[in-house]
C-alpha positions as CSV (number, residue, x, y, z in Angstrom):
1,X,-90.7,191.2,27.5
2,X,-92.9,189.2,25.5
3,X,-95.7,186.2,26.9
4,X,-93.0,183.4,26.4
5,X,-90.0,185.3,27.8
6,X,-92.3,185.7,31.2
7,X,-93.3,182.1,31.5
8,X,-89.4,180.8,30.4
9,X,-88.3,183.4,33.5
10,X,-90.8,182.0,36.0
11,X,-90.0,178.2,34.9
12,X,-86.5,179.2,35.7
13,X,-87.7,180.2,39.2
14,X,-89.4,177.6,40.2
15,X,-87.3,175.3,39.2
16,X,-84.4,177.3,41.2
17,X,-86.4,176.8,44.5
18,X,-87.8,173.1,44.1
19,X,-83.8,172.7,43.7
20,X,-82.8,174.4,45.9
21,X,-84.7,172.9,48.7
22,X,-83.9,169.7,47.7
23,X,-80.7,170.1,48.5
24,X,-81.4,171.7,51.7
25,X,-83.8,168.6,52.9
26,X,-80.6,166.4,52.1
27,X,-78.0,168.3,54.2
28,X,-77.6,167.1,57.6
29,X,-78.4,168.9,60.5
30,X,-75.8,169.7,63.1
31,X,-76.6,169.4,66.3
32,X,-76.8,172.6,68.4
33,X,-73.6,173.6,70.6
34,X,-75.5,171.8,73.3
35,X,-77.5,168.7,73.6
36,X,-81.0,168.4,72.8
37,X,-83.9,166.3,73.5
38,X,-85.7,164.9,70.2
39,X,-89.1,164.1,72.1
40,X,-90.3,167.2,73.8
41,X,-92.7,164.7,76.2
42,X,-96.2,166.2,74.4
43,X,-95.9,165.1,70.9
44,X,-94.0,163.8,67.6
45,X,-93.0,166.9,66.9
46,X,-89.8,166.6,64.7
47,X,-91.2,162.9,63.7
48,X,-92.8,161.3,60.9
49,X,-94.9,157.8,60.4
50,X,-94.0,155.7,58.0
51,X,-96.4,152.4,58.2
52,X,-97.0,150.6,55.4
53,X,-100.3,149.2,56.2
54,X,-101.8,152.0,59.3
55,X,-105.1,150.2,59.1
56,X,-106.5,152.7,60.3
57,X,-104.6,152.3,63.4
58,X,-101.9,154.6,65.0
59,X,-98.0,152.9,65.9
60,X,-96.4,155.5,67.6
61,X,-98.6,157.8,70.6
62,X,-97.4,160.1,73.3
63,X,-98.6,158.2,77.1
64,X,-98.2,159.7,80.3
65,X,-95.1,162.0,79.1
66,X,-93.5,158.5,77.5
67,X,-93.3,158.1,73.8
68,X,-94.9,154.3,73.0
69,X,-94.2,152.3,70.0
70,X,-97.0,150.4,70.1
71,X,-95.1,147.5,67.9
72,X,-98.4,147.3,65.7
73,X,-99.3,148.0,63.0
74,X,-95.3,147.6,62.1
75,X,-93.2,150.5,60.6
76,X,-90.8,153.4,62.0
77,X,-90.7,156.9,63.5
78,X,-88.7,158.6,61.5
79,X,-87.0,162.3,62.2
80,X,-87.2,165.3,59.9
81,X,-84.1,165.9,59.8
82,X,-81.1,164.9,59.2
83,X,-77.8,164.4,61.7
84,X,-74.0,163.4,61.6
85,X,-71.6,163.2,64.6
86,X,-73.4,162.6,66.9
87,X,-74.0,160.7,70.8
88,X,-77.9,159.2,71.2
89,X,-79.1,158.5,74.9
90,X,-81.8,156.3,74.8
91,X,-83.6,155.1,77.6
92,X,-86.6,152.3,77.1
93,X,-87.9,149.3,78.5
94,X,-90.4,146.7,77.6
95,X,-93.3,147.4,79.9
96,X,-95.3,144.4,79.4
97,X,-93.9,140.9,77.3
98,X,-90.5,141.1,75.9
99,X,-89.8,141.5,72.0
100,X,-88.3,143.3,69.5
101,X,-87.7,147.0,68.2
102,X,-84.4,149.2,67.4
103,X,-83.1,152.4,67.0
104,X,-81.8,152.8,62.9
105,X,-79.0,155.7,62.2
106,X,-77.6,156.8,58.9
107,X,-81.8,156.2,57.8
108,X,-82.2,157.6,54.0
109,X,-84.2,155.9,51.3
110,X,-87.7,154.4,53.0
111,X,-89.0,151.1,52.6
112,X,-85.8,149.8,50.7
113,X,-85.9,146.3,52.0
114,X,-89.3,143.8,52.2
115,X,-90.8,147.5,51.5
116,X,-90.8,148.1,55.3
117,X,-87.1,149.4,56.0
118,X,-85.7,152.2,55.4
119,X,-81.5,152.3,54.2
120,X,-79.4,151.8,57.5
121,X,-77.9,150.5,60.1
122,X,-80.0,148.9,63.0
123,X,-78.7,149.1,66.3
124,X,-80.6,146.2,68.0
125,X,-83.3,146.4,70.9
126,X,-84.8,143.1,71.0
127,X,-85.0,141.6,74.1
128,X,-81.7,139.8,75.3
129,X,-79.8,140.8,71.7
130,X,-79.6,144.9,72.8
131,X,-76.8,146.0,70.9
132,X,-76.4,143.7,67.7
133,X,-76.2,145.2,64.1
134,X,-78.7,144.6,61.4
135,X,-77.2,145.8,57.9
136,X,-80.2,147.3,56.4
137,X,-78.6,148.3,52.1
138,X,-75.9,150.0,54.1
139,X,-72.8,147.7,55.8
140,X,-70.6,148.1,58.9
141,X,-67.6,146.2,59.7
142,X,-66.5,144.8,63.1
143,X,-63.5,142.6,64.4
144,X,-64.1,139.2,64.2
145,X,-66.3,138.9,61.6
146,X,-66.8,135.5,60.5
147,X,-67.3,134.8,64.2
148,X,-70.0,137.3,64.6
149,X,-71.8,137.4,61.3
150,X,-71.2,133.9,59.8
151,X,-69.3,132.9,57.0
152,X,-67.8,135.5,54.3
153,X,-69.8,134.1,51.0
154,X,-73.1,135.1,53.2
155,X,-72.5,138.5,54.1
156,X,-74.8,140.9,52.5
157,X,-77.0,143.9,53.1
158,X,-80.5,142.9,51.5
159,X,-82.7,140.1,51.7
160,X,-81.3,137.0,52.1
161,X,-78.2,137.5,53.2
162,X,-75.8,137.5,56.5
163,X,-77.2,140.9,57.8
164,X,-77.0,140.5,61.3
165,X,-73.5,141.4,63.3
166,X,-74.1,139.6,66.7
167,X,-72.9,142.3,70.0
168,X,-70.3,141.2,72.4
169,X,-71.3,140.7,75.7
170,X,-74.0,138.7,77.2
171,X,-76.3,139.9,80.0
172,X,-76.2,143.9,79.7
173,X,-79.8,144.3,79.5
174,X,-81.7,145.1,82.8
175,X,-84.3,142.3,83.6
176,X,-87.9,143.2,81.8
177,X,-89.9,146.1,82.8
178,X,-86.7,148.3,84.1
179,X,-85.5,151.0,82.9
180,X,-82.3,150.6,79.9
181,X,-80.3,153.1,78.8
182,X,-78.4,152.9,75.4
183,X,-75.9,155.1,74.2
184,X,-75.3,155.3,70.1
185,X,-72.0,157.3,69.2
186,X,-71.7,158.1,65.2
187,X,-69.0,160.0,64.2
188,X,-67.6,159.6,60.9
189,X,-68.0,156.5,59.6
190,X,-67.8,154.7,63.4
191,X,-71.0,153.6,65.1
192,X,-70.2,152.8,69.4
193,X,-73.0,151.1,71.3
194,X,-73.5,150.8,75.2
195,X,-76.0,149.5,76.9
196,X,-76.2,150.1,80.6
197,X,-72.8,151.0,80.6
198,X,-71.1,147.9,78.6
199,X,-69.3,148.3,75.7
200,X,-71.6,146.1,73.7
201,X,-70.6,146.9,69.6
202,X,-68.2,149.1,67.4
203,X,-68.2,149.2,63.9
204,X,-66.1,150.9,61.6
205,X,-66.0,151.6,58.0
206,X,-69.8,152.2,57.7
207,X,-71.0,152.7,54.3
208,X,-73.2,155.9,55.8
209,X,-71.3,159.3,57.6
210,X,-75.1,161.1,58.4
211,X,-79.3,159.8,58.3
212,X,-82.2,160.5,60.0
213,X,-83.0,158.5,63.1
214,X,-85.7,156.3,63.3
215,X,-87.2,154.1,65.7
216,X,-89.0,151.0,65.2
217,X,-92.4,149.4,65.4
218,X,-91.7,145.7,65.7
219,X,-94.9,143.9,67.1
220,X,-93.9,144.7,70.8
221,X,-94.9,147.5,72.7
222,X,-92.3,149.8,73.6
223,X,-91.6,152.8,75.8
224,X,-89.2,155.8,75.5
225,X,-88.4,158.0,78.2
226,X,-85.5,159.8,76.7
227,X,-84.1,160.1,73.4
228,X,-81.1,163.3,74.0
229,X,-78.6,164.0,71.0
230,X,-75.1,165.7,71.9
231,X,-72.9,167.0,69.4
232,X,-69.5,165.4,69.5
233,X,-66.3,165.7,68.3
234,X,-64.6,162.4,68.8
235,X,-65.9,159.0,69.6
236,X,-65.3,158.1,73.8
237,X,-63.4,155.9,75.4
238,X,-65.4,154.7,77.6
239,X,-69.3,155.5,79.0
C-alpha cells in the first residue's frame, strides 16, 4: 500500500469516529428503568458552566450537601447529557432576598439569545411567577393564549417579542426561605408544571421532544436540594 493510500485510509478513520461521536453526543439519553438523582450532593458531576463573563468568579458551588446558584456572575448549569420523556422533581428555595432563576428543558444550541441563553423552554422560578413559560428560539402553546401571552402579532421566540406565557394560579409558592418543590413532566412534545402540588402550566405542541437540562444563574442566590429524574411513559393526571 503506497504513502498516499495509508494517509487517505487513516483520514477515512478519523473522520469515521469524530462522526460518529457526534452523533452519539446528540442522541438523548434515556433515563434508567428507575429514577435518578442528577446532583450526587458532592459535586457537578454530570454538569457544565456556561458563563459568559466568569470573572474570575465561580456561579454554581456545592454548600453543605445543597447545590447553590449563586445568581452572579449570570449564566447556566447545564447537563451532559441529553434526556426525553421525562418527570423532574425539583426542590429549591430562596434562602436569603427573593429573585429570579429557572429550570430550562429541551436546552440545545448555547447562548442563542442576548448571547446568554441557550435554545429552550424556561419553566419559571422567579419569585411569585413559579411556573410561567419563557419561549427561549423554541415555542410552546397553551389554552388561552392571547389572555396569557398578549396579543397574536407579538408572539415570538427571540428578542423582542411576546415570550413569556404567564402560569395559572396565583399563590402556589411557599412564603421565602421554605422549602418548594416543582415537578416538570416532558413527554413528547407536552411540558406539565406543579408547584407545591398545583397544577400551575401545560403546554402542548412544543417545538422540542428531548434537551439537556439546565439551571439558571439569574442575579439571586439560589439553593437546590433535589433535582431526581424518573422515566415516564405518559404524562399524569394529577401530582
Amino acid at each position: 500500500m503506497t504513502r498516499f493510500q495509508l494517509s487517505f485510509l487513516a483520514l477515512l478513520i478519523t473522520t469515521f469516529f469524530i462522526s460518529n461521536a457526534s452523533s452519539q453526543a446528540k442522541t438523548p439519553t434515556k433515563p434508567r428503568s428507575k429514577s435518578q438523582s442528577l446532583f450526587n450532593g458532592k459535586d457537578l458531576t454530570g454538569w457544565h458552566v456556561d458563563v459568559p463573563n466568569p470573572k474570575g468568579k465561580k456561579t454554581f458551588i456545592v454548600r453543605d450537601g445543597l447545590l447553590v446558584s449563586l445568581g452572579k456572575p449570570q449564566g447556566h448549569l447545564i447537563t451532559d447529557a441529553v434526556f426525553q420523556d421525562y418527570r423532574l422533581e425539583v426542590e429549591y428555595r430562596f434562602a436569603g432576598e427573593p429573585g429570579n432563576c429557572g429550570v430550562l428543558v429541551h436546552a440545545s444550541t448555547p447562548r442563542a439569545l442576548y448571547k446568554m441563553f441557550p435554545k429552550s423552554i424556561e419553566v419559571q422560578m422567579h419569585h411569585e411567577n413559579a411556573g410561567d413559560f419563557w419561549c427561549i428560539v423554541e415555542d410552546i402553546e397553551v389554552p388561552d393564549m392571547e389572555k396569557r401571552r398578549g396579543p397574536r402579532e407579538n408572539w415570538g421566540i427571540v428578542k423582542g417579542k411576546g415570550r413569556r406565557i404567564l402560569n395559572l394560579t396565583d399563590g402556589s409558592e411557599k412564603p421565602l426561605g421554605d422549602w418548594n418543590n416543582m415537578v416538570i413532566e416532558c413527554f413528547g412534545n407536552d411540558v406539565k408544571v406543579w408547584v407545591n402540588g398545583d397544577l400551575v402550566n401545560h403546554g402542548t405542541n412544543c417545538t422540542a421532544s428531548s434537551g439537556q437540562i439546565a439551571l439558571q444563574a439569574e442575579g439571586s442566590e439560589v439553593e437546590f436540594r433535589k433535582l431526581l429524574l424518573t422515566p415516564i411513559t405518559e404524562l399524569s393526571d394529577k401530582r
